[in-house]
Backbone as numpy.savetxt, mean C-alpha at the origin, in Angstrom:
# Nx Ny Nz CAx CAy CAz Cx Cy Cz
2.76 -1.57 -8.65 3.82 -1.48 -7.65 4.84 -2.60 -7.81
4.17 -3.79 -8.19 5.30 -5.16 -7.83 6.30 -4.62 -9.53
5.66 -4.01 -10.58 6.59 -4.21 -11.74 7.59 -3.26 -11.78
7.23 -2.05 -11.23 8.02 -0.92 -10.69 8.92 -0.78 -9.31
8.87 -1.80 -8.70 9.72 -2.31 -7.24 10.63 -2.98 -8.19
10.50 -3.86 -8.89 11.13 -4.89 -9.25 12.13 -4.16 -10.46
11.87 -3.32 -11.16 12.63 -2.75 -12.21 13.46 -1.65 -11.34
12.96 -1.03 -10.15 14.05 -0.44 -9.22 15.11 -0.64 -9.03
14.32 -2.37 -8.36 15.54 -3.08 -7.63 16.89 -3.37 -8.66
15.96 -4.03 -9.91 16.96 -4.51 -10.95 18.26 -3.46 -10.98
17.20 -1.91 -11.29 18.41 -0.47 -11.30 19.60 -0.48 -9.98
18.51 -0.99 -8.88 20.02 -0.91 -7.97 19.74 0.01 -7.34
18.38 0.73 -7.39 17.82 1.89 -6.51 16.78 1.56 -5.48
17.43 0.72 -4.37 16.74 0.59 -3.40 15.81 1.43 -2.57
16.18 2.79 -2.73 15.85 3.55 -1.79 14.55 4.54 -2.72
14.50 4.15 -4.26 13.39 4.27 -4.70 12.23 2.92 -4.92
12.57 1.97 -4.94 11.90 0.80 -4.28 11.23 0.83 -3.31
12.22 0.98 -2.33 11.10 1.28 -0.70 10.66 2.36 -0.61
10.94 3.35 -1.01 10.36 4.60 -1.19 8.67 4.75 -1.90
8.64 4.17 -2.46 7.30 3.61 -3.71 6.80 2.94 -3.01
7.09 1.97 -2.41 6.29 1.00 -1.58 5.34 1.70 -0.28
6.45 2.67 0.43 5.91 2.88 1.70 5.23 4.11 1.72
5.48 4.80 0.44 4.58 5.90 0.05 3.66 5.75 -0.42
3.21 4.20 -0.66 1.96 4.04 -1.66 1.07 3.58 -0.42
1.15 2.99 0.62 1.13 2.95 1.59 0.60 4.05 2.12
1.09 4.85 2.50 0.78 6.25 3.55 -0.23 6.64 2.53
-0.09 7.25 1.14 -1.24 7.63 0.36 -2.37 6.67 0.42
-2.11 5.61 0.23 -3.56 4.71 0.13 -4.38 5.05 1.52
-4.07 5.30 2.38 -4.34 5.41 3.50 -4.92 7.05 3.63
-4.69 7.45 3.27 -5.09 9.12 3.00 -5.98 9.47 2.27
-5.93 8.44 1.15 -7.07 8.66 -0.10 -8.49 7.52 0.24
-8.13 6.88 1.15 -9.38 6.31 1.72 -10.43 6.92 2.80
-8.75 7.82 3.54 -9.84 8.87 4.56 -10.46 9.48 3.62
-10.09 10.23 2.16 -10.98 11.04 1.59 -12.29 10.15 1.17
-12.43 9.29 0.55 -13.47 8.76 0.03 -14.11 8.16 0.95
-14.00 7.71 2.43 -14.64 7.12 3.02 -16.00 8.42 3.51
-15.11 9.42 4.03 -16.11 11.08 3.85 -16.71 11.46 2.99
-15.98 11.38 1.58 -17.15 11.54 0.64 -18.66 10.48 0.33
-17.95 9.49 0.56 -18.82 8.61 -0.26 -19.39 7.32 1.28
-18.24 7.64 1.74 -19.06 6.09 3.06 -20.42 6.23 3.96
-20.38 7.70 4.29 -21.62 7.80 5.27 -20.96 8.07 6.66
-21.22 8.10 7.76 -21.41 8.34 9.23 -21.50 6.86 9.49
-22.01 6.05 9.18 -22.30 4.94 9.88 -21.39 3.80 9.42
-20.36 3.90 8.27 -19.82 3.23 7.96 -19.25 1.95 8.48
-18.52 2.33 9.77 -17.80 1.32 9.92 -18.51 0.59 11.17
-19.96 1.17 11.19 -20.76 -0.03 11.48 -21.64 -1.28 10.87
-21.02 -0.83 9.16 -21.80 -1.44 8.03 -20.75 -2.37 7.77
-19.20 -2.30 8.16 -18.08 -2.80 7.81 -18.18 -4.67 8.76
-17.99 -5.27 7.86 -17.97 -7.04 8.69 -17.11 -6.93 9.75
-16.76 -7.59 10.85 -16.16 -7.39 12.10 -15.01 -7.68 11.58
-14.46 -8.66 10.75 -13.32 -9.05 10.60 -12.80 -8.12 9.68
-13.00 -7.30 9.37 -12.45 -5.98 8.67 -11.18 -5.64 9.43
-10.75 -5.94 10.51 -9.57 -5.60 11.55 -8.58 -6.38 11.20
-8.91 -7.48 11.12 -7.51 -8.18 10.36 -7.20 -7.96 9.54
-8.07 -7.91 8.23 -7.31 -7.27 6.95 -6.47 -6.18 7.16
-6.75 -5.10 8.22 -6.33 -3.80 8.68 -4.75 -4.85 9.49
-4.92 -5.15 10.54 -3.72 -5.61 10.80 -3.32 -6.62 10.16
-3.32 -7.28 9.58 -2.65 -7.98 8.64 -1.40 -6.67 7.56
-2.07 -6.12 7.06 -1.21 -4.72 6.80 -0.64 -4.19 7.50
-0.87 -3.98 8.44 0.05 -3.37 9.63 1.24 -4.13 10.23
0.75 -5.16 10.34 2.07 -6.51 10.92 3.58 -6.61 9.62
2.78 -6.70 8.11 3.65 -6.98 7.39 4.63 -5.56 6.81
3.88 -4.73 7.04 4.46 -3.00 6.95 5.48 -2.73 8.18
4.86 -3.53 9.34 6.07 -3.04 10.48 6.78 -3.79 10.31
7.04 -5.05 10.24 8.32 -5.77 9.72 9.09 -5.79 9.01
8.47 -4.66 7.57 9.52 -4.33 7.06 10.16 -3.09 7.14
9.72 -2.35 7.89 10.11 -0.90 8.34 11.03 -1.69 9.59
10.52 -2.29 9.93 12.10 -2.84 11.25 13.09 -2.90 10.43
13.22 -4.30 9.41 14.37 -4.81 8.19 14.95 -3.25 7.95
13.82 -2.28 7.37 14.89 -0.95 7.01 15.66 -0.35 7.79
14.53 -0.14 9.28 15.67 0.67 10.38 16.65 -0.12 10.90
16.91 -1.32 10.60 18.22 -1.85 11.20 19.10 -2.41 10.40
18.48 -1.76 8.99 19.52 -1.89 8.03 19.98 -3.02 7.45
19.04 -4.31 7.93 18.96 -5.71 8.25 19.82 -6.15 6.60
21.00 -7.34 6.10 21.45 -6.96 4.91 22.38 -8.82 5.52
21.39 -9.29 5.66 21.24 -10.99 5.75 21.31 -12.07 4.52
21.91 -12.75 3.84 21.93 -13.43 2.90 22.05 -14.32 2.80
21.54 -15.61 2.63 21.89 -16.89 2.33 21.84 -17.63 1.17
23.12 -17.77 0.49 23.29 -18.38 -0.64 22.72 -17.53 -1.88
23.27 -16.18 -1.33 22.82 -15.02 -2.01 21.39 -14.93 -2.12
20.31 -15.71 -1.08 18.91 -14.86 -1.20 19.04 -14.54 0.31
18.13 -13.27 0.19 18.15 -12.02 1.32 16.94 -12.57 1.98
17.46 -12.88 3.26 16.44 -13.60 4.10 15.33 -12.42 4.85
15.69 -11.31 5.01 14.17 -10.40 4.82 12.78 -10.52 3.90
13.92 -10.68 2.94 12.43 -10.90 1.82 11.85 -11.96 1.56
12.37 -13.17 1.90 12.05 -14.35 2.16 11.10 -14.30 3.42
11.58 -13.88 4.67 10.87 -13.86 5.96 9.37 -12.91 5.42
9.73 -12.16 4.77 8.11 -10.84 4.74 7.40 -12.12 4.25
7.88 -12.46 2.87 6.93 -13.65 1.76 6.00 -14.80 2.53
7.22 -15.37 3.41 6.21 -15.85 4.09 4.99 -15.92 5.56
5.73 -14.39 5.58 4.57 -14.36 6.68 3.20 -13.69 6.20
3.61 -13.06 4.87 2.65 -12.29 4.34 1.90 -13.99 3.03
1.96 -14.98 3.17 1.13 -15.72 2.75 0.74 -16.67 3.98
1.42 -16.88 5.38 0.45 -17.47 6.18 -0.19 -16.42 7.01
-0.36 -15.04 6.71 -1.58 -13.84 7.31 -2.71 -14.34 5.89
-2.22 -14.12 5.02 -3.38 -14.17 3.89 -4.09 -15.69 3.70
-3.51 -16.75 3.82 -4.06 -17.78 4.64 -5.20 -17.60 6.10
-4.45 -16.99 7.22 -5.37 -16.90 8.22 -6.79 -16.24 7.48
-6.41 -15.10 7.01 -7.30 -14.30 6.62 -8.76 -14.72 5.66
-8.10 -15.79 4.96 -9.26 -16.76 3.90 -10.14 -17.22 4.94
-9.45 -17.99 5.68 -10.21 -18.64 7.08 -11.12 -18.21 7.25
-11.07 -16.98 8.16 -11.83 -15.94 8.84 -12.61 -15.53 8.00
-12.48 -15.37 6.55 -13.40 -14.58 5.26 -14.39 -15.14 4.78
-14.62 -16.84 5.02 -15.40 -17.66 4.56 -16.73 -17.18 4.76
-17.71 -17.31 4.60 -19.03 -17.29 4.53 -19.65 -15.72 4.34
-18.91 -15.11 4.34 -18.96 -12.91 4.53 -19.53 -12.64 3.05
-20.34 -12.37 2.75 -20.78 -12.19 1.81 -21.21 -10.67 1.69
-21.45 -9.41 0.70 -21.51 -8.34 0.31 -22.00 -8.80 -0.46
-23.18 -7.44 -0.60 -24.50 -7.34 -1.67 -23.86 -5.90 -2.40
-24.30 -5.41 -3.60 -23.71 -4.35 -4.14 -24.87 -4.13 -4.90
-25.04 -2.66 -5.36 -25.98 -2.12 -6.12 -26.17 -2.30 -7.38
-25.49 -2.70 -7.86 -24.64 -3.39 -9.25 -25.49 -4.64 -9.69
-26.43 -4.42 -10.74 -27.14 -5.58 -11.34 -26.23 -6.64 -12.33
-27.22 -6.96 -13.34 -26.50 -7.95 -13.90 -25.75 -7.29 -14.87
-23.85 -8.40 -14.89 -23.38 -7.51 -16.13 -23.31 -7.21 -17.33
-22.98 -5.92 -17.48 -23.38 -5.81 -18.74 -22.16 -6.81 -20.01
-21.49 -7.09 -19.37 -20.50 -7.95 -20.38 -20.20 -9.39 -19.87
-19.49 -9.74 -21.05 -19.62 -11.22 -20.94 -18.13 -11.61 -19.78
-18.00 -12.53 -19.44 -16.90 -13.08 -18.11 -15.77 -12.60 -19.61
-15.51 -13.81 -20.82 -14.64 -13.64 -21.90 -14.39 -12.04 -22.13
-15.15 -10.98 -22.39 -14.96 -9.71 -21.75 -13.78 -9.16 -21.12
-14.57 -9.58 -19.67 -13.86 -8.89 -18.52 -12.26 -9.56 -18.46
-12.00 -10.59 -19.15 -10.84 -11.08 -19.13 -9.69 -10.74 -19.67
-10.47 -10.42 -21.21 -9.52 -10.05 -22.43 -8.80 -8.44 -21.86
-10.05 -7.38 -21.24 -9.55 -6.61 -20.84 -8.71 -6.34 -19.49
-8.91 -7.06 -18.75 -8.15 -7.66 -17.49 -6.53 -7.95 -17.66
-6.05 -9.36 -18.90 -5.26 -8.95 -19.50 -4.27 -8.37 -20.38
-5.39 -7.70 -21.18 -5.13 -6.29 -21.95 -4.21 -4.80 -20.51
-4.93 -4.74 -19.74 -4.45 -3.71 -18.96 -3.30 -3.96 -17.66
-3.64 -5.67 -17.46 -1.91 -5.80 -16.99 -0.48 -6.03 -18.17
-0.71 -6.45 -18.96 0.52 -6.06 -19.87 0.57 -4.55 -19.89
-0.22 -3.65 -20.07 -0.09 -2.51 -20.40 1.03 -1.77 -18.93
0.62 -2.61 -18.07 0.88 -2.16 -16.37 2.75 -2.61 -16.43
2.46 -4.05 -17.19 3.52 -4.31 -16.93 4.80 -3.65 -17.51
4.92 -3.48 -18.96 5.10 -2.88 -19.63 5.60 -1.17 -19.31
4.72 -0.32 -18.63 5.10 1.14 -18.09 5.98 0.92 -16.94
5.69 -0.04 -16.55 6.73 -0.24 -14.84 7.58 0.40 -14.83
8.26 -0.37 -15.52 9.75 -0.27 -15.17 10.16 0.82 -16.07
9.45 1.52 -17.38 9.49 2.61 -17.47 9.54 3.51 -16.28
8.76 3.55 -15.63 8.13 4.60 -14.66 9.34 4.37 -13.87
9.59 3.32 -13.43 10.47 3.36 -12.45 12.08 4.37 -12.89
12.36 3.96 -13.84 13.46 4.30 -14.73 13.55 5.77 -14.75
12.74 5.98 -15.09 12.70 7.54 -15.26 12.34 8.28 -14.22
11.43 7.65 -13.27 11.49 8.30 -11.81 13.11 8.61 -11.28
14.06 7.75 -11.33 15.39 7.70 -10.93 15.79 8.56 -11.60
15.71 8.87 -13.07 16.40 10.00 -13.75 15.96 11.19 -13.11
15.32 11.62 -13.32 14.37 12.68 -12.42 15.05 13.14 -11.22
15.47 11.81 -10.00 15.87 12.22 -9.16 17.34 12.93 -9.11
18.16 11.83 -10.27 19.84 12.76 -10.65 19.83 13.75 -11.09
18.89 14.02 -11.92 19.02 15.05 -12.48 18.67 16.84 -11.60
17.81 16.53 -10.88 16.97 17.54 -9.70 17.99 17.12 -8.44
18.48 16.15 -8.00 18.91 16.31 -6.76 18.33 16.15 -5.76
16.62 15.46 -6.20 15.52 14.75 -5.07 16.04 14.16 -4.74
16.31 13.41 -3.33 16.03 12.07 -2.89 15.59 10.72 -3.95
16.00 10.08 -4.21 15.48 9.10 -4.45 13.75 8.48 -3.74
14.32 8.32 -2.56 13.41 7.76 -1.86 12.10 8.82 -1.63
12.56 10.13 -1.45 11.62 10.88 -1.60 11.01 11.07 -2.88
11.56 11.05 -4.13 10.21 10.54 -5.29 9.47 9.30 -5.42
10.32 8.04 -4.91 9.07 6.79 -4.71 8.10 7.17 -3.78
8.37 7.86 -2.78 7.35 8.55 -1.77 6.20 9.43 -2.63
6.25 10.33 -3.12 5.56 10.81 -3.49 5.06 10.94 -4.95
6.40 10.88 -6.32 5.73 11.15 -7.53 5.31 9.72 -8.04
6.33 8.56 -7.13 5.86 7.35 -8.00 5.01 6.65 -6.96
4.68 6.97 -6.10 3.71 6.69 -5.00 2.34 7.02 -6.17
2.21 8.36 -6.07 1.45 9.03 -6.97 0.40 8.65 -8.21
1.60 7.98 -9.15 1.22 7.01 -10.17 0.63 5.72 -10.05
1.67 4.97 -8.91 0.94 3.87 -8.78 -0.29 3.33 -8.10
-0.40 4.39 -7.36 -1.73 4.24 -6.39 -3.04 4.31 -7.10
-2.87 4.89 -8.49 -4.55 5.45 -8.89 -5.37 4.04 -9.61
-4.64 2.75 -9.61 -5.59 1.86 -9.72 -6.66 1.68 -8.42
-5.73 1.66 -7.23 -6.55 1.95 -6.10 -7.42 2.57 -5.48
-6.95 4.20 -6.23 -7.99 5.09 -5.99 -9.14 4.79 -6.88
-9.16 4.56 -8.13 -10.23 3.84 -8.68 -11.44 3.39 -8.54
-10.20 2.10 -8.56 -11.02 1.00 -8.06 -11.79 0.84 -6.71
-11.43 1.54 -5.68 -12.17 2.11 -3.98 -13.33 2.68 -4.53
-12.67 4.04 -5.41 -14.17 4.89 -5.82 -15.44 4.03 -6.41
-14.92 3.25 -6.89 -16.03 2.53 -7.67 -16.83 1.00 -6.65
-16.33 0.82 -5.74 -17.00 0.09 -5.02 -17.51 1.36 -3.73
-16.81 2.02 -3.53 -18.02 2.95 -2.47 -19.19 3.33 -3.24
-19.11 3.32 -4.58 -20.41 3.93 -5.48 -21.29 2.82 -5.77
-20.81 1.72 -5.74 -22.04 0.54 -5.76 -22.13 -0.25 -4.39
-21.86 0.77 -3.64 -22.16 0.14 -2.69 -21.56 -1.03 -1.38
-20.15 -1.23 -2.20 -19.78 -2.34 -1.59 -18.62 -1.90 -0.44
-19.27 -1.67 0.63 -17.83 -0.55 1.22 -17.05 -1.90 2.23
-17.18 -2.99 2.32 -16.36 -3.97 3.00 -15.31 -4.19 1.84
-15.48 -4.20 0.50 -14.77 -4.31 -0.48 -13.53 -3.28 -0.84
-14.47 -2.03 -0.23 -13.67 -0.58 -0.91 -12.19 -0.51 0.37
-12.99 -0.71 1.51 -12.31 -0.87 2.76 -10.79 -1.87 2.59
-11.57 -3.11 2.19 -10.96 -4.17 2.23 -9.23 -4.24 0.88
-9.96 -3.78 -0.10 -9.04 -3.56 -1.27 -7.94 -2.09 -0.92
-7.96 -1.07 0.37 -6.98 -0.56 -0.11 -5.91 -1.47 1.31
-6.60 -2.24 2.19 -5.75 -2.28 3.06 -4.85 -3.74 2.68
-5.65 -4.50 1.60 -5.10 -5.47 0.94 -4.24 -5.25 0.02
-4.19 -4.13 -0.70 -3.06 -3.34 -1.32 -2.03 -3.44 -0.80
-1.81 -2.84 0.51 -1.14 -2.60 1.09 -0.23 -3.60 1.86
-0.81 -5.16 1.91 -0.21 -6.13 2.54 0.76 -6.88 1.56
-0.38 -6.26 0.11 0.56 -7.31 -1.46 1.49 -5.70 -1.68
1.64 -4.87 -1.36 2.52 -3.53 -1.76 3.94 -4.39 -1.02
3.59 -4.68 0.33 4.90 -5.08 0.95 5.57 -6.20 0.59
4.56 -7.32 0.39 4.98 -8.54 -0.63 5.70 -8.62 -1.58
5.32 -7.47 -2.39 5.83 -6.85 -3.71 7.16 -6.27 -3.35
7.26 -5.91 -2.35 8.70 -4.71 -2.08 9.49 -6.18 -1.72
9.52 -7.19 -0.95 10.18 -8.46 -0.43 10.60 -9.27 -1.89
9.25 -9.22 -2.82 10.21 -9.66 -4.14 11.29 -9.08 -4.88
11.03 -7.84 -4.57 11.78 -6.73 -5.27 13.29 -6.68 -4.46
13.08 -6.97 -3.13 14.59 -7.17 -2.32 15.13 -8.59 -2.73
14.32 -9.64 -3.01 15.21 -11.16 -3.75 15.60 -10.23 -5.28
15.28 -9.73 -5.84 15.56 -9.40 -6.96 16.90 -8.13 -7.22
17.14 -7.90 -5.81 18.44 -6.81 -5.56 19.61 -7.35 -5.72
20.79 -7.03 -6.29 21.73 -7.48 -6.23 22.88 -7.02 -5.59
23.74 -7.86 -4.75 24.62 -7.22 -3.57 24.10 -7.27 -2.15
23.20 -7.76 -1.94 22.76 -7.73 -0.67 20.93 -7.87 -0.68
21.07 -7.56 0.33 19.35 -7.66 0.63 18.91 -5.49 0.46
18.02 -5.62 0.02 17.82 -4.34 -0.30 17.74 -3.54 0.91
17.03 -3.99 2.21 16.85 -3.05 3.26 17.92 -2.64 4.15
19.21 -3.39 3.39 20.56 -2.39 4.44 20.76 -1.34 3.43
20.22 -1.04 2.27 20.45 0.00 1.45 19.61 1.31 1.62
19.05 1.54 2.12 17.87 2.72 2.37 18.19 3.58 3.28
17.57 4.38 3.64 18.27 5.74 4.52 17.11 5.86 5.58
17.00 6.88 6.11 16.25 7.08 7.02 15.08 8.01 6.84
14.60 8.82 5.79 13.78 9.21 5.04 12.88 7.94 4.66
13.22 6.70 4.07 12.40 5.74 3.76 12.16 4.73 5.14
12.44 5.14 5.85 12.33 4.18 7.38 10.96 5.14 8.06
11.33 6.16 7.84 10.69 6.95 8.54 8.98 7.12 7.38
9.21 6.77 6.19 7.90 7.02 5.40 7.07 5.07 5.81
8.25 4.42 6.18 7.43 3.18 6.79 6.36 4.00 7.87
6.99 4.26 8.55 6.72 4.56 10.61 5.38 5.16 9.93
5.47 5.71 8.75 3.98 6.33 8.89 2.87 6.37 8.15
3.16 5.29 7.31 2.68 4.12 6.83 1.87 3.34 8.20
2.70 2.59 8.69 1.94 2.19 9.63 1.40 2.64 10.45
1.57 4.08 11.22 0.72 4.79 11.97 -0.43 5.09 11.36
-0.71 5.62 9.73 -2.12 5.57 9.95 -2.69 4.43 9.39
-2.33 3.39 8.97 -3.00 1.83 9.44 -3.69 1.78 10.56
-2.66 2.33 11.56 -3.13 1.60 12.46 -4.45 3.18 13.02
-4.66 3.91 12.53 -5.54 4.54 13.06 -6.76 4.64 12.52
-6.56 3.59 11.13 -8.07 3.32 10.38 -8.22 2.06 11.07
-7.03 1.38 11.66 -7.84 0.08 12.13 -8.84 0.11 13.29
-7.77 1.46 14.50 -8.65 1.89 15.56 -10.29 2.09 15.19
-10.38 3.12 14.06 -11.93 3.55 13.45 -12.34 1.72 13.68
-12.29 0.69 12.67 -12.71 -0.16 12.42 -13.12 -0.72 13.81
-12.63 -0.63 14.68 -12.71 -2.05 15.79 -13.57 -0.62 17.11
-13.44 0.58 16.60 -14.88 0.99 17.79 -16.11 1.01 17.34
-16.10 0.68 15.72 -17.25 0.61 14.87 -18.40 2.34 15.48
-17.58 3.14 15.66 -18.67 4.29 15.80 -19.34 5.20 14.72
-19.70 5.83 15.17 -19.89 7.01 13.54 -19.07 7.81 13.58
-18.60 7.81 12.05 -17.08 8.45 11.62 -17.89 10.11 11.87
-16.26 10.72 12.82 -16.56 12.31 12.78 -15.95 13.08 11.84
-16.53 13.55 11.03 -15.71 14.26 9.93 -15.09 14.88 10.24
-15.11 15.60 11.37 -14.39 17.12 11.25 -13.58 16.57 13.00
-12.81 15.98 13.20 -12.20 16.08 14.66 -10.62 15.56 14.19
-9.70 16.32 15.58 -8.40 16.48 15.48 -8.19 15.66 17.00
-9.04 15.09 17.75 -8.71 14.56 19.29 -9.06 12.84 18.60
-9.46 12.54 17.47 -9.82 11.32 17.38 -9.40 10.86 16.03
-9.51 9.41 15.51 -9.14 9.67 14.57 -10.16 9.57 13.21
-10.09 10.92 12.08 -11.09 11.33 11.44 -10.04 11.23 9.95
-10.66 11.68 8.80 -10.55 12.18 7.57 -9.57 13.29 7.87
-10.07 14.70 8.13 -8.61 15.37 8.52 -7.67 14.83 9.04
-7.13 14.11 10.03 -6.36 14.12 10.62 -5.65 12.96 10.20
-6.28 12.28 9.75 -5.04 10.94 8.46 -4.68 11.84 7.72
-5.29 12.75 6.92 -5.15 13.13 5.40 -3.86 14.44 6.00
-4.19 15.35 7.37 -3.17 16.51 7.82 -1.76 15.36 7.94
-1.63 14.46 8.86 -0.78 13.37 9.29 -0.01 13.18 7.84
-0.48 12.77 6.85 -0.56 12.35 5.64 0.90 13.68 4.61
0.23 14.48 4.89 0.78 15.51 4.43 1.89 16.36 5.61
1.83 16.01 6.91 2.79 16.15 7.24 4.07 14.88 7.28
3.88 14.28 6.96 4.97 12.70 7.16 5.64 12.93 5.56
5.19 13.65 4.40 5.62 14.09 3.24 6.80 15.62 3.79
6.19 16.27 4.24 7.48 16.75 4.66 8.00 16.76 5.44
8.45 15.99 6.18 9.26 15.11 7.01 10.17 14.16 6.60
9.51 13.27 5.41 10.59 12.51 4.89 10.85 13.22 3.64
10.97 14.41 3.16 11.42 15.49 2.03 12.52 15.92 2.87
12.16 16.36 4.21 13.20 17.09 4.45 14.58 16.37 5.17
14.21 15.12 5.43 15.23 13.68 5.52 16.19 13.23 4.55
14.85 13.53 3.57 15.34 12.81 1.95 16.88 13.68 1.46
């Protein structure tokens, strides 16, 4: 997300910038209702550490602040840096500060024995696959924009959805693979932490805009893929903080359908904005 925000911005296509951001967002959030049903259990988010809520609002605080910056078109500058993205940066490193605080001593056990590779290993390939990341970005980004001139999409409606799409599946992944060993404070924890460095990432990507601050550039299709972004944040955070047993199948509370229906209706909503 941060190399593909940032090669947006460079393009000057704000509204596929935030578009990517706040769609990766709403999907991460959709693709966790799915796997938390497949793979979490009924009892989940009584297995989840209490402080699991902040990570949840911590995402939510830094997602609504910048969905405000968009809906008011906010386009602030000082000494040509855009004081939105400055303001997200740092509130989104003294939440992740609080958050260390609170995280200290929380420890997760995982099913996962000893590894099979060496640390030198996990490294080489670690940075083997972010160059590779880095590298497609701004491809991806690039050609997402062509795509859109050429078809007559929205901009903002393909960061919403096709480059939402792409960038999310480290996430989906990487979730799948800690609900399978077990570690569901982790699986939990990593998409809603995504989501706090997604917005981080979009605030670098607005210092990196030129002409203004990026969020007086966006429309109301990408304001509106914020709003719902943070609505279902905030309705996995609700799950988290009644700690009950997740109901698979209900439309009066909030379940797996009804992020994932929500999910797919807020796609056409901001399509038909876009």
């Amino acid at each position: 997300e941060l190399a593909t925000a940032v090669a947006a911005a460079l393009a000057g296509s704000a509204e596929l910038a935030a578009g990517n951001m706040f769609g990766a967002n709403m999907l991460n959030m959709s693709n966790l209702a799915i796997l938390l049903a497949l793979f979490g259990g009924r009892q989940v988010f009584q297995r989840l550490a209490p402080q699991q809520w902040l990570v949840a609002a911590s995402a939510i605080a830094v997602t609504g602040i910048a969905t405000l910056f968009a809906a008011l078109r906010t386009d602030v500058t000082w000494l040509a840096v855009s004081i939105p993205g400055v303001v997200i940066l740092v509130i989104y490193l003294v939440l992740s500060g609080v958050l260390r605080q609170y995280s200290k001593g929380i420890e997760e056990q995982s099913e996962e024995e000893e590894p099979s590779h060496s640390l030198r290993w996990a490294w080489m390939v670690f940075i083997v696959c972010a160059g590779a990341i880095f590298v497609s970005g701004p491809l991806l980004a690039f050609s997402a924009q062509r795509i859109a001139d050429l078809t007559g999409i929205g901009a903002s409606f393909m960061g919403v959805l096709a480059l939402a799409l792409v960038t999310t599946l480290p996430e989906l992944t990487t979730t799948y693979t800690a609900f399978r060993i077990g570690a569901h404070d982790m699986a939990v924890a990593n998409m809603y932490g995504t989501n706090s460095f997604n917005i981080a990432a979009l605030a670098v990507a607005d210092l990196s805009f030129s002409g203004g601050s990026l969020f007086g550039s966006v429309d109301i299709s990408t304001v509106c893929a914020g709003l719902i972004a943070t609505l279902l944040m905030s309705l996995g955070m609700l799950q988290i903080l009644r700690r009950r047993p997740m109901k698979l199948f209900s439309l009066t509370e909030p379940s797996p359908p009804l992020i994932v229906g929500l999910y797919v209706l807020g796609l056409s909503v901001v399509f038909q904005l876009a």
